[in-house]
C-alpha positions in Angstrom: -36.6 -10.8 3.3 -33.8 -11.3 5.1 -33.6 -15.1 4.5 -33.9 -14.3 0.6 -30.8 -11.3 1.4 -28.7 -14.1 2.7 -29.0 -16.7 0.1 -28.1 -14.3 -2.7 -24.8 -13.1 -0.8 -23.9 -16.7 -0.4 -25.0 -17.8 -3.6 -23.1 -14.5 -4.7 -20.0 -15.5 -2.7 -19.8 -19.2 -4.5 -20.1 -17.5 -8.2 -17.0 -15.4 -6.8 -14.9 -18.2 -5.8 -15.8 -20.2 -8.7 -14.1 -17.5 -10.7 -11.6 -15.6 -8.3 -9.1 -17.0 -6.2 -7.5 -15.3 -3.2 -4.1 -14.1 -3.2 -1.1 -13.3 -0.5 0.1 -9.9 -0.8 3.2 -11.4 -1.7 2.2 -13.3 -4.8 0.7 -10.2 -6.2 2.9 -8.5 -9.3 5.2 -5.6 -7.9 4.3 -3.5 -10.4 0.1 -3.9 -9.7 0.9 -3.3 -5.8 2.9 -0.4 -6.8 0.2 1.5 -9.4 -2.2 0.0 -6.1 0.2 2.0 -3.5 -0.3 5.3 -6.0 -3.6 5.6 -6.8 -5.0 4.5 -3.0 -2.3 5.9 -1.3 -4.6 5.7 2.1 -5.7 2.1 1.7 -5.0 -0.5 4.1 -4.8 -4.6 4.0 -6.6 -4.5 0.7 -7.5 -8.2 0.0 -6.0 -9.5 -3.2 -7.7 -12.0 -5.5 -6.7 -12.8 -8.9 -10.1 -13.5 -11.4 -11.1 -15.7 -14.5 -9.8 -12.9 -17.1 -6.3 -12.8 -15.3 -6.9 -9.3 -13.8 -6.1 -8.8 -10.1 -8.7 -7.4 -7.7 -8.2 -5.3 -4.2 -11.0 -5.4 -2.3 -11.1 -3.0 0.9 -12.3 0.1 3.0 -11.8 3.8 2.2 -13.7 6.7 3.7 -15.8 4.4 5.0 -17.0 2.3 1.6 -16.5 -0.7 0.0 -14.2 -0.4 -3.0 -12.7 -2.8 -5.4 -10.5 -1.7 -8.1 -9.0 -3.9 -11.3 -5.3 -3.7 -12.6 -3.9 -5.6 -15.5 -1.3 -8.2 -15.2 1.8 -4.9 -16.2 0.2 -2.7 -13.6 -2.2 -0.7 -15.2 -5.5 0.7 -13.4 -8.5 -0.7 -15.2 -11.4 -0.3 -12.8 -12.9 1.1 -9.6 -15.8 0.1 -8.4 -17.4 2.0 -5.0 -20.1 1.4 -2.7 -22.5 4.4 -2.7 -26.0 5.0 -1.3 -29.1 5.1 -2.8 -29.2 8.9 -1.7 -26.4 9.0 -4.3 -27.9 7.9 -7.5 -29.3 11.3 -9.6 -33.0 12.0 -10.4 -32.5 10.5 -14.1 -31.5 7.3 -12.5 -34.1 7.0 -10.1 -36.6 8.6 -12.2 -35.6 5.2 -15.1 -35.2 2.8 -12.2 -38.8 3.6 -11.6 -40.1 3.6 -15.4 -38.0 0.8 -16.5 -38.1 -1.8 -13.8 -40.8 -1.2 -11.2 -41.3 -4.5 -10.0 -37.8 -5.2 -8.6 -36.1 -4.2 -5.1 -32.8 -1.7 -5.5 -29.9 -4.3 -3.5 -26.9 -2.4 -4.2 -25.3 0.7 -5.6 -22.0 1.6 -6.5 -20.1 4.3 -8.6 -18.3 3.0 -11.6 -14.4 4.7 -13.3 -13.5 3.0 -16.1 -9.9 3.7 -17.4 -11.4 4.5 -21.0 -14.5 6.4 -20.1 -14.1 9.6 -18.1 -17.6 10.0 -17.5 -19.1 8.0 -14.1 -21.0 5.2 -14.3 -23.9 4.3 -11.5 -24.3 0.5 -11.3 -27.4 -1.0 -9.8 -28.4 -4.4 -8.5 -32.1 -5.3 -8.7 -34.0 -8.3 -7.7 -37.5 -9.5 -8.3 -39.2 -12.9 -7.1 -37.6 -14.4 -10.5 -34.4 -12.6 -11.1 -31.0 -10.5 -10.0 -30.8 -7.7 -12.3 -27.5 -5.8 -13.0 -27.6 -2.8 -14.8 -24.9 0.2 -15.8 -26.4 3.7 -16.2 -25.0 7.4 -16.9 -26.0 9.9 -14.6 -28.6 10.9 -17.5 -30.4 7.9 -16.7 -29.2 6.4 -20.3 -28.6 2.5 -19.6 -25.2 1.3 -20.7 -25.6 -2.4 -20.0 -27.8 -4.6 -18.5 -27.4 -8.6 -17.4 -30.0 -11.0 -15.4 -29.1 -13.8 -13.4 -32.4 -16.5 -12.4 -32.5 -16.8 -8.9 -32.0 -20.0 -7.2 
């Protein structure tokens, strides 16, 4: 298991840098750091990375989680996504998880804002022998999206 674990981080970590590339603080936009310094006003050394669709990313710690959240090239907040535990994810979710996709392994969970959706959204990371599943559900346990990726 943990062999299996540590080939899809790095395999994750390739498909990142294939599409991302890192960034100095100083060659991110003033206006992204600054909507950055307002909305995570208690965020430290966030690390900056610039992806395929021109958005800029800050990954970094708060409270204890992982969190990356999307601007815009003016500035604008697009996205936040947080690390959350499994402990986390309501009944509805679990209770689909469970119906819909019982022969894969929960990896990862985060919490979801969207600047056009006030609701929360629960993303989960699956994985089977075959495939890494990526699925985006409401707290109802309604799926929003869903996307597989074969395993090498």
């Amino acid at each position: 298991m943990g062999k299996d674990l540590l080939m899809l981080f790095l395999a994750a970590a390739f498909s990142a840098a294939a599409w991302t590339q890192v960034l100095t603080a100083d060659q991110v936009p003033a206006q992204v750091k600054r909507t950055f310094q307002t909305k995570f006003p208690g965020a430290k050394n966030p690390e900056w990375k610039i992806k395929s669709d021109k958005t800029y990313e800050a990954e970094f710690i708060l409270r204890g989680a992982e969190v990356a959240v999307k601007f815009n090239t003016a500035g604008k907040w697009l996205e936040t996504e947080t690390q959350i535990s499994q402990s986390q994810l309501t009944r509805e979710i679990r209770d689909t998880l469970a119906y819909r996709f019982s022969g894969y392994k929960l990896i990862e969970t985060q919490s979801v804002e969207l600047w056009n959706d006030s609701r929360v959204i629960y993303e989960v990371h699956l994985e089977n022998q075959g495939e890494i599943l990526k699925i985006q559900l409401y707290a109802n346990g309604s799926i929003l999206s869903k996307s597989a990726t074969p395993k090498n």
